[in-house]
C-alpha positions as CSV (number, residue, x, y, z in Angstrom):
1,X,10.3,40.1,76.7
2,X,7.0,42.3,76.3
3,X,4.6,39.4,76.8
4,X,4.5,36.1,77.6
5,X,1.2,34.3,79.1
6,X,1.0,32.2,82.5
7,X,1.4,28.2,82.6
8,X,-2.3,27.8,84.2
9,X,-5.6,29.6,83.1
10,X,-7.5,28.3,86.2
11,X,-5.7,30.3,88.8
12,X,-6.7,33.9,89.5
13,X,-2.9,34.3,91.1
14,X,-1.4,34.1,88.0
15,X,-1.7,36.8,85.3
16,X,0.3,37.2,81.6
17,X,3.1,39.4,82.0
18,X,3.0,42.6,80.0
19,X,6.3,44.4,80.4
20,X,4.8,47.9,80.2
21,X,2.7,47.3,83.3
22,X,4.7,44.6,85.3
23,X,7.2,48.1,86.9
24,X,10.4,46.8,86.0
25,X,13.8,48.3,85.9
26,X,14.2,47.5,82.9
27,X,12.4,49.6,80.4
28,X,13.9,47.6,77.2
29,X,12.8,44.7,75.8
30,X,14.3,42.1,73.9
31,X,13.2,38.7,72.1
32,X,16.5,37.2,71.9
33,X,20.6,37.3,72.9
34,X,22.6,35.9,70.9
35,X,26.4,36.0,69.9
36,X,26.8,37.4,73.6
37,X,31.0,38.8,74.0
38,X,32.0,40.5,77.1
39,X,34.2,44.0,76.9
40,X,37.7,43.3,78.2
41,X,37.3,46.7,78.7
42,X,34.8,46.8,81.4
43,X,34.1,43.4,83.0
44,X,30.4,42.3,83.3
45,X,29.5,44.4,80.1
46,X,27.8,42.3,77.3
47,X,27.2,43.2,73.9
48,X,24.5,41.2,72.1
49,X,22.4,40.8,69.1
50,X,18.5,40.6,69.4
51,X,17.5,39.1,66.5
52,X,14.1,37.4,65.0
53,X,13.7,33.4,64.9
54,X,13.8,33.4,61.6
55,X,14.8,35.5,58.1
56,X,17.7,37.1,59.1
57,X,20.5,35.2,59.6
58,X,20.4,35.4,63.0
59,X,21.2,39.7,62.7
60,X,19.5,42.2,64.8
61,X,20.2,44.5,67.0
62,X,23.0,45.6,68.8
63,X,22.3,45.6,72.5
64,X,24.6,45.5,75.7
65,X,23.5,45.2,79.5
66,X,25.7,45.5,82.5
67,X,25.4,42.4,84.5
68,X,28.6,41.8,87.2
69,X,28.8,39.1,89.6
70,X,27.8,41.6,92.5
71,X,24.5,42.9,90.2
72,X,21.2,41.9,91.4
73,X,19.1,40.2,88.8
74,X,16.0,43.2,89.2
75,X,18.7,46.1,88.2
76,X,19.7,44.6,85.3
77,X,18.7,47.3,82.3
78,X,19.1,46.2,78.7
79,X,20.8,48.8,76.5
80,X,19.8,49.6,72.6
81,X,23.4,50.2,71.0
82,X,21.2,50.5,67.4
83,X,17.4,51.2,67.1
84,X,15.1,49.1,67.5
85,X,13.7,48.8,64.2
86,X,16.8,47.2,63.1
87,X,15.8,44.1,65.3
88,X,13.3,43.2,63.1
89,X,13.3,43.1,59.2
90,X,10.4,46.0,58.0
91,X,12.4,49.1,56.5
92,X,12.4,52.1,58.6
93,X,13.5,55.9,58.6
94,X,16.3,54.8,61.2
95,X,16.4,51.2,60.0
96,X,20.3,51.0,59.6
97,X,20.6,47.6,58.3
98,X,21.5,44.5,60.3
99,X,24.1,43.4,63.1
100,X,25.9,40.2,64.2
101,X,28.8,39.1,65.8
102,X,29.8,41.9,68.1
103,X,33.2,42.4,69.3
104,X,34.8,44.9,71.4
105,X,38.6,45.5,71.0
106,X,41.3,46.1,73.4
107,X,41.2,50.1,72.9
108,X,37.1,50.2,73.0
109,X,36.6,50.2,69.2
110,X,33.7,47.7,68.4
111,X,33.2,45.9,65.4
112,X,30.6,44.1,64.2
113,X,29.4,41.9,60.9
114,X,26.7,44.3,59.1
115,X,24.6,44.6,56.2
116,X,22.8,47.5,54.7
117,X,20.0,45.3,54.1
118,X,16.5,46.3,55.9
119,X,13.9,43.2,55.1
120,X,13.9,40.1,55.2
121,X,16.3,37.4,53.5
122,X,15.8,36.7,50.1
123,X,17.6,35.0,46.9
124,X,18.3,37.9,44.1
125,X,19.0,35.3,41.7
126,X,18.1,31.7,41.0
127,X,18.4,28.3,43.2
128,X,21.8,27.4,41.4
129,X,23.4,31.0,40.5
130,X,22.4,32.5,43.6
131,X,22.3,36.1,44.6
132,X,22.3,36.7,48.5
133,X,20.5,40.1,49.9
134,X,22.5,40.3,52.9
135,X,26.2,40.5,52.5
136,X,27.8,41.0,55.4
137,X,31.0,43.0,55.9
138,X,33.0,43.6,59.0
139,X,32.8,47.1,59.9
140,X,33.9,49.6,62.8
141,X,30.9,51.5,64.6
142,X,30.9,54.7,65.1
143,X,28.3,57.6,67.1
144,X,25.4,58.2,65.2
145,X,22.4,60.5,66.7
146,X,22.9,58.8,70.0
147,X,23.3,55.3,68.6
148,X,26.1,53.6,66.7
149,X,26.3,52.8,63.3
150,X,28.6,51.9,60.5
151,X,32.0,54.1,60.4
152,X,34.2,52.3,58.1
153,X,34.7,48.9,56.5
154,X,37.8,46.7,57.9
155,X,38.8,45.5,54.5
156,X,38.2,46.5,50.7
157,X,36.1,43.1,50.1
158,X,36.8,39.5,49.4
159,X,35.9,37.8,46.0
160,X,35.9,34.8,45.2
161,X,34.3,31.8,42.4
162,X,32.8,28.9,44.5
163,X,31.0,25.6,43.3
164,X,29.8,23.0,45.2
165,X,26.5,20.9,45.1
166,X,23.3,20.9,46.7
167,X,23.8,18.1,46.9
168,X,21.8,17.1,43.3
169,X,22.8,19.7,41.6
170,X,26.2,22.2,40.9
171,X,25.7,25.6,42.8
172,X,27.8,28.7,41.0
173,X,28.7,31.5,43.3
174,X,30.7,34.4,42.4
175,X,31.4,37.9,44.0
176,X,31.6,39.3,47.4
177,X,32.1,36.6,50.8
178,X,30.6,37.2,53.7
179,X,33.0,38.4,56.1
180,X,31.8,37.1,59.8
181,X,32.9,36.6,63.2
182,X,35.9,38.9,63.7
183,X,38.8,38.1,66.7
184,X,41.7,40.2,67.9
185,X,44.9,39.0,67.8
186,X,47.0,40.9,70.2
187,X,49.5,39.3,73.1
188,X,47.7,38.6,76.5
189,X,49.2,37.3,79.3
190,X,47.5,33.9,80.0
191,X,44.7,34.8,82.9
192,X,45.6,33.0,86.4
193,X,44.1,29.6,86.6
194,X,40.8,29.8,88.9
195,X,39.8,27.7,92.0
196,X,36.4,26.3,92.5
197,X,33.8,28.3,94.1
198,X,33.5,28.2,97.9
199,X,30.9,26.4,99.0
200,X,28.3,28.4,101.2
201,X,27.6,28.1,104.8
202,X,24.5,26.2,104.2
203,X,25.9,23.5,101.9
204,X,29.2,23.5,104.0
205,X,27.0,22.5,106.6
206,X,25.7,19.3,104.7
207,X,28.9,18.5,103.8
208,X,30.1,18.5,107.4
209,X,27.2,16.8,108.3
210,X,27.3,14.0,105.8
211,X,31.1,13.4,106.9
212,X,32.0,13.7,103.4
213,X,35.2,15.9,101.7
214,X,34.1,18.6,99.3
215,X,37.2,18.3,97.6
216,X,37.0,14.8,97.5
217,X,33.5,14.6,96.2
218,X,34.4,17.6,93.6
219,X,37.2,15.1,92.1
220,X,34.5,12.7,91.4
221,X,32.6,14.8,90.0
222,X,35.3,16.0,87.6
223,X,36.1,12.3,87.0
224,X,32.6,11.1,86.4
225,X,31.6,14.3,84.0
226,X,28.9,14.9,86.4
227,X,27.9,18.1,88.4
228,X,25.0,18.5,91.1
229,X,22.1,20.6,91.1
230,X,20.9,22.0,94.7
231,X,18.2,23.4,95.6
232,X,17.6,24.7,99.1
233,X,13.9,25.3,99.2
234,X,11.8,24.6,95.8
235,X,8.8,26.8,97.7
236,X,10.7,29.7,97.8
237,X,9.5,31.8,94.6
238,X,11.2,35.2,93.2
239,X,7.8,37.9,94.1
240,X,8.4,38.7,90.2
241,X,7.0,36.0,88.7
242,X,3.2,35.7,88.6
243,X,2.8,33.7,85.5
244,X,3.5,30.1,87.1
245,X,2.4,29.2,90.9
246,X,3.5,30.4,93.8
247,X,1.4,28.7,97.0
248,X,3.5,25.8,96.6
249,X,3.6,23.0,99.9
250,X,5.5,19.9,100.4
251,X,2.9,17.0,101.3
252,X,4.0,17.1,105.1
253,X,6.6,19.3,104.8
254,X,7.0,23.3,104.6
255,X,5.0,25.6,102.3
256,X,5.5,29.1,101.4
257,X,1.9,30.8,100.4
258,X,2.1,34.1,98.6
259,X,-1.6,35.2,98.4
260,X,-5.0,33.2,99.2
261,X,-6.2,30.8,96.7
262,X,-5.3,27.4,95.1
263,X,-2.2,25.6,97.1
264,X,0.2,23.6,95.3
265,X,1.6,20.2,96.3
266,X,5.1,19.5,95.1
267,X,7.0,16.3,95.7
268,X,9.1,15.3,92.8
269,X,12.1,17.3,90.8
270,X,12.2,16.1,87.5
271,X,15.1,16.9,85.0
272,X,14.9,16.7,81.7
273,X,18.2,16.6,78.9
274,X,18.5,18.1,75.5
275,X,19.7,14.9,72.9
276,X,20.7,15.5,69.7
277,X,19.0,12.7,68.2
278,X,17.1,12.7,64.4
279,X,13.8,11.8,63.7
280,X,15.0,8.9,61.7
281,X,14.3,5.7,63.9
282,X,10.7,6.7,65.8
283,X,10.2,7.1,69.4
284,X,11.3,4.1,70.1
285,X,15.0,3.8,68.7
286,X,15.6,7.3,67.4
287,X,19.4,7.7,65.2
288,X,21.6,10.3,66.8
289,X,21.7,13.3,64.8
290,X,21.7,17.3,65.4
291,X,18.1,17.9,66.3
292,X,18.1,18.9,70.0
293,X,15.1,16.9,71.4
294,X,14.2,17.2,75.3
295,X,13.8,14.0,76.9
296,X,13.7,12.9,81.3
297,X,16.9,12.7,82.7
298,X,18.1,9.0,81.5
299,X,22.0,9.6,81.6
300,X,23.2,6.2,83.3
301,X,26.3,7.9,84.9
302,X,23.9,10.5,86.6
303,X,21.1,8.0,87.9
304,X,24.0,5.3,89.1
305,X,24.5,8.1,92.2
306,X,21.0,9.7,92.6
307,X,19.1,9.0,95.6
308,X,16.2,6.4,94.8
309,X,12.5,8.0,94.0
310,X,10.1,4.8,94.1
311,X,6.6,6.2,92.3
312,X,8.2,9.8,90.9
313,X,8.1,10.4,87.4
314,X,11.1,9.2,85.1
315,X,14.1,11.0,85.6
316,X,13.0,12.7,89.3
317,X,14.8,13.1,92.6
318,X,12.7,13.7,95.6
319,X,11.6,17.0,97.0
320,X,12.7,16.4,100.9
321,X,10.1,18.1,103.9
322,X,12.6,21.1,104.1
323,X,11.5,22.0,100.2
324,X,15.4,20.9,99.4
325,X,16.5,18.6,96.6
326,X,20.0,17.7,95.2
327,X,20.5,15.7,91.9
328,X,23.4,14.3,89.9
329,X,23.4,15.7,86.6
330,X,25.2,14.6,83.1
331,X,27.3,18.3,82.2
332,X,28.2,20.4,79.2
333,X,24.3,19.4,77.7
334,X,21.3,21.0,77.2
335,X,19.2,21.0,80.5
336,X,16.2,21.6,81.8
337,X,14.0,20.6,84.8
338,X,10.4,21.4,86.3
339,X,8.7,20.1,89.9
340,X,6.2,18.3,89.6
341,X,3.2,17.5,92.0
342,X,2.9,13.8,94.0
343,X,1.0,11.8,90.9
344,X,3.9,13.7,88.3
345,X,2.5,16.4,87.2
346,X,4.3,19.2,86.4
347,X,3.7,22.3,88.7
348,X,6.9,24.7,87.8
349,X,9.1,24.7,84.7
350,X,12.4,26.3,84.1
351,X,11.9,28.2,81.0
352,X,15.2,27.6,79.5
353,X,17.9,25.4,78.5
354,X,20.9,25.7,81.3
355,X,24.2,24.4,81.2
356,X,26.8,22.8,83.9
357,X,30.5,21.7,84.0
358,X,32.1,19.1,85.5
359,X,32.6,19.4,89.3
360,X,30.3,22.3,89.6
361,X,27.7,22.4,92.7
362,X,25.2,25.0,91.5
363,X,23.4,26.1,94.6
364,X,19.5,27.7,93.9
365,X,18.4,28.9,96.8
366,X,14.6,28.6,95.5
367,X,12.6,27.3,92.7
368,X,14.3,30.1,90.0
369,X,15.8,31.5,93.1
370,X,14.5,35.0,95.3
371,X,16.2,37.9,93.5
372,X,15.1,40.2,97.0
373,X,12.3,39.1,98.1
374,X,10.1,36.3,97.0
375,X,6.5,35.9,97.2
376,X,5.7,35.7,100.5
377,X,7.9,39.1,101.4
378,X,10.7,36.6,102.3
379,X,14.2,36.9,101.7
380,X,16.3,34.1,100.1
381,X,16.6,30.4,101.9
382,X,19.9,29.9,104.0
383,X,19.3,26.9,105.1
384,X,21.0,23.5,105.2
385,X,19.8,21.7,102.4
386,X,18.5,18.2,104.3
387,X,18.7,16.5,100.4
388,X,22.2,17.3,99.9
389,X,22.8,15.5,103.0
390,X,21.0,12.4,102.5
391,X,22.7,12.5,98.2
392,X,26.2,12.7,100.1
393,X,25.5,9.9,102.6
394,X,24.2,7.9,99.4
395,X,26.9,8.8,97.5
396,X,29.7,7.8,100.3
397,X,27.9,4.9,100.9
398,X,28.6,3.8,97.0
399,X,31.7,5.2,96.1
400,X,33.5,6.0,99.8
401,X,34.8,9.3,101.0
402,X,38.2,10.6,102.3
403,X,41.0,8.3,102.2
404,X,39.0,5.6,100.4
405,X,37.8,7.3,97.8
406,X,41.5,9.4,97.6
407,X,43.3,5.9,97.6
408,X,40.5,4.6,94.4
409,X,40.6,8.0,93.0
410,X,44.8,7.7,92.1
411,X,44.4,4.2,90.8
């Protein structure tokens, strides 16, 4: 992003961030990525679309950014692949129209869903005969002036005759079909099937310690639909960020302090899930639907295993002395968390919508995690997380570990 403002006004720590003064790497900003494909080509390459919220049917910009497993987060550079003016929708000299749905075939060629169409989205004809602006065609890109553009259309055009209703009325459509989406077909040979992730040395450690199996406790995950969030030491802050806090101390237990002024306390980590629910129904008994609604974690399979919190806010696990916490989580759902201080209040938020899959242990090693250094010129937490210890023991205590569990496990 170019801007975006801090959480707290009151804090002289905290400042907006304004990407032309903030010395990044990266020197190219973006507002959005979406339709994101990798290049078979070249592993950990991207290609994207930045495009606006709204009036442009989710086209943009072509963008790409090389982000391997071995890339640290501060190198990352984004890429323009077309100008920048064809993010938004206000006609330019070097405006070349708009792109979505990016994909990058087996010998390199790219090929995207474009259409010649500078503005904004509009209907050329009426609500029942309608005229579309943007017609989209799948097209091959080729160099143009140090950017890519257009080359050649994939086929001569689909037309068709479509009705269907609004649903009061009859809708007439006839003429060109957007053409969207594009896939290779070609023969692959199936990739090899992938093992889990091996743990690190710090949560190996609590596993060892809590007497439980990780392979064991990874079946019930993938059983239950569940995964586990961990967080080593929620104090620890990348030294990037200086729009939320930073001094940040558990009551009683560690603190990490980043610059003189107002001190944190965090006790609580509070998870919150994306429903789809409607606003039909109120607060109270809302229908299910497609609206994506944030609301504290209240998944009964998750809360049956988490650790108690007696006084934390709905949906919370606690924040142990050592800055750790560890929580059950539903997967393959919006999710979202933020720590909060000792009466609930929230302190840090994740900015984002995150995603887990069954069995997965995601390990943070700080609150949004220390790229190199965070903001007390430390490097990032390898410690044993004490909460993944003590959600283990709790867990083993419910369900049994080892044989036990193995034996309930294959009935």
């Amino acid at each position: 992003m170019g801007y975006f403002d801090r959480s707290f006004n009151d804090d002289g720590n905290l400042n907006e961030f304004i990407a032309s003064v903030s010395g990044r790497t990266n020197p190219n900003e973006v507002e959005n990525v979406f339709q994101i494909v990798e290049d078979p080509n070249q592993p950990g390459r991207y290609l994207a679309i930045d495009a606006p919220e709204f009036t442009s049917h989710a086209s943009g910009q072509l963008i790409s950014l090389d982000s391997p497993p071995s890339a640290n987060p501060d190198d990352v550079v984004i890429n323009y692949l077309t100008p920048r003016s064809t993010e938004g929708t206000t006609p330019a000299p070097d405006h070349t129209g708009h792109y979505r749905n990016p994909l990058v075939l087996s010998d390199g060629t790219v090929v995207v869903a474009h259409t010649d169409e500078q503005g904004p989205l509009a209907n050329l004809g009426s609500a029942l005969a309608p005229i579309p602006n943007y017609r989209f065609r799948l097209k091959v890109l080729g160099p143009d002036g140090g950017f890519l553009a257009p080359a050649s259309t994939l086929t001569g055009g689909i037309n068709k005759t479509v009705s269907f209703w609004n649903p009061d009325q009859m809708v007439n459509y006839s003429g060109e079909l957007w053409e969207l989406s594009a896939v290779e077909v070609k023969a692959t040979t199936p990739p090899p099937n992938t093992s889990e992730p091996p743990l690190a040395a710090a949560e190996m450690q609590a596993f060892t310690e809590a007497m439980v199996d990780p392979q064991d406790f990874r079946d019930f995950l993938n059983q239950q639909q569940l995964a586990v969030i961990v967080v080593r030491n929620q104090t620890f802050r990348d030294d990037a960020d200086r729009q939320q806090p930073f001094n940040l101390r558990v009551p009683g237990g560690v603190q990490t302090i980043g610059a003189a002024g107002t001190v944190y306390d965090i006790a609580h980590f509070q998870l919150i899930q994306g429903d789809q629910l409607r606003g039909r129904g109120g607060s109270a008994d809302p229908r299910p639907g497609r609206r994506v609604l944030a609301r504290f974690l209240h998944d009964q399979n998750a809360l049956a295993y988490n650790l108690p919190n007696p006084g934390g806010p709905e949906g919370s696990t606690p924040i142990f002395a050592d800055g750790s916490s560890a929580i059950f989580v539903p997967t393959q759902r919006a999710l979202s968390w933020q720590t909060t201080a000792p009466d609930g209040t929230p302190v840090v938020r994740e900015r984002f919508w995150l995603g887990l899959q069954p069995g997965e242990i995601r390990t943070c090693d700080g609150c949004h995690g220390v790229n190199r250094f965070g903001q007390a010129g430390q490097g990032a937490s390898t410690e044993k997380p004490d909460a993944l210890v003590a959600l283990l023991q709790h867990w083993a205590g419910l369900v049994g570990s080892g044989d036990i569990f193995a034996d309930s496990f294959e009935d």
